[in-house]
N, C-alpha and C positions, 0 to 999 in steps of 0.2 A: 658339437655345434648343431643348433638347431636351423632349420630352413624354415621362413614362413613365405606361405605362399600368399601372394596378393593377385585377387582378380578383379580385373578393369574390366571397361565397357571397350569396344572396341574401338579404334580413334578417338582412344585420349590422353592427352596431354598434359601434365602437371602442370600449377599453376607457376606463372613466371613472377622471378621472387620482386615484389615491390622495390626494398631497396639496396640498393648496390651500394660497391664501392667507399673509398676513404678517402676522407677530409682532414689531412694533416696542419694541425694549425704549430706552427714552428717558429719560435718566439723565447726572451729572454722570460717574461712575462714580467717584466721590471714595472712597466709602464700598463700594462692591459689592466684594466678595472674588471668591475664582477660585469659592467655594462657589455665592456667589450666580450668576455667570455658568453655572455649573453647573447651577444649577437654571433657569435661565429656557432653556435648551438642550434640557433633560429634559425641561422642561414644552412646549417648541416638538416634539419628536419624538413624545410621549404624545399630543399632540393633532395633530399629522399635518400641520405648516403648512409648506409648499414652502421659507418663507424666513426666518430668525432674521434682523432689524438690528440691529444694536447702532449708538445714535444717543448718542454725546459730542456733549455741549453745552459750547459757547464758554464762555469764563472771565466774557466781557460776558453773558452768557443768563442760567448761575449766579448771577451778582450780582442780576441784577434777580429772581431766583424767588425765591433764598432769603437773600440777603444772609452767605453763608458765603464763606470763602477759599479754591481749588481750586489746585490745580499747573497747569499751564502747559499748554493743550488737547493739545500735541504728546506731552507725556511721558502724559497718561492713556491719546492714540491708540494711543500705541506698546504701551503695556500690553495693550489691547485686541485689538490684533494679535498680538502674541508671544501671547495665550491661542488669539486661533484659528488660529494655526500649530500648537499644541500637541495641541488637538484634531484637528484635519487634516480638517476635513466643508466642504464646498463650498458648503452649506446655511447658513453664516454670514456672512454682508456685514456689513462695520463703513463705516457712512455717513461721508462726509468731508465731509461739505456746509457744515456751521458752519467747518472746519477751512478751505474754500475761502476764504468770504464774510470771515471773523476779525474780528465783533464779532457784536454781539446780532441773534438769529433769532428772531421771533416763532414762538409755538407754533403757528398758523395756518400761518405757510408754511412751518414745520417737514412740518407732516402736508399742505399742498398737493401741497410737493414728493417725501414719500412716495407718496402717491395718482398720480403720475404716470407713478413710477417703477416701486414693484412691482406684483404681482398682487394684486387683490380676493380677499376681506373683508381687513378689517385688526381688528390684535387691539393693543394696546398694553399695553406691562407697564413696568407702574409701582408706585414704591414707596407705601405710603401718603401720604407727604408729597406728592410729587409729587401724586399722583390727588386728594387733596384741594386743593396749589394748582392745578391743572387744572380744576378743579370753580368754582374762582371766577372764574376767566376767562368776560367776560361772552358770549364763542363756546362756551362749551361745550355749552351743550343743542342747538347746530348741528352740535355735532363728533357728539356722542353718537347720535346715531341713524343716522352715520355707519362708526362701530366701534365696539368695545365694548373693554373696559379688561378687563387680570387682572393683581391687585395679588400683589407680590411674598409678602407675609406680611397676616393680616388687622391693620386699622386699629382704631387704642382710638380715635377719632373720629371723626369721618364727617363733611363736609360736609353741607348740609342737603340740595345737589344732586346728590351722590353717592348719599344716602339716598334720595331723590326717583327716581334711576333706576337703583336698587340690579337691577332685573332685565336691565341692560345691564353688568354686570361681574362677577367671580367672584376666590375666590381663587387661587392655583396650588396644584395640588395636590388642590386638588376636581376630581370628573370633571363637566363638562358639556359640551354637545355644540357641535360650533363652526362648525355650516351655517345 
């Protein structure tokens, strides 16, 4: 094993990395267009986050969140993939992990096994529906002081827990700061 030696000037400090952190966008993607992936991209580059996830949920996840009927996890992945081959940025990971396990992922070691994976803080984008079922989940006020949420479009409802820590999430498209 070799040793290279590096010499510095004296008081100096490596440059501090631009951008941080991950932007877990966690979603059936039944309903998201190429717009909306669009925008959750823009809004991960405007806010400067090292890493965009795009997190497809199991057809079993879906059922037990929302009780709607989805296509077949493979053909949403695939979509998913063919948009960020289209885009071509390196900056987008499409999470396989539900796609691995093939039935229902609690939301807990959904974001366990985020936490494990990418880089700190974590930012979650979610649609209203989603943030508001996220908000009744009785882990949430454990999750929430752990990351903070930016919801896709603003909500015409609010869960009361949502409401309750309305100063740990934001809409997209508003500027707030993300350290």
């Amino acid at each position: 094993m070799t040793r290279n030696i590096e010499h510095v000037p004296y008081g100096y400090e490596p440059p501090a990395k631009e951008r941080k952190g991950t932007l877990v966008f966690y979603d059936s993607f039944e309903k998201i267009s190429d717009a909306g992936l669009a925008k959750a991209a823009q809004t991960a580059l405007e806010r400067k986050f090292a890493k965009l996830v795009l997190y497809p949920l199991h057809e079993e996840t879906v059922r037990r969140m929302s009780k709607e009927p989805v296509l077949p996890y493979y053909k949403r992945e695939g979509r998913l993939h063919e948009w960020k081959r289209e885009h071509g940025t390196s900056m987008i990971t499409v999470e396989t992990l539900e796609g691995k396990r093939k039935k229902y992922t609690p939301m807990d070691s959904a974001l366990r096994h985020i936490a494990d994976i990418y880089p700190a803080p974590y930012f979650l984008y979610l649609t209203p529906e989603n943030a508001n079922a996220f908000a009744a989940y009785s882990s949430f006020e454990t999750w929430i002081v752990k990351l903070r949420l930016i919801l896709s479009e603003e909500p015409e409802r609010l869960h009361p827990r949502l409401a309750k820590f309305s100063h740990r999430w934001d809409v997209a498209g508003a500027e707030k700061n993300t350290e």
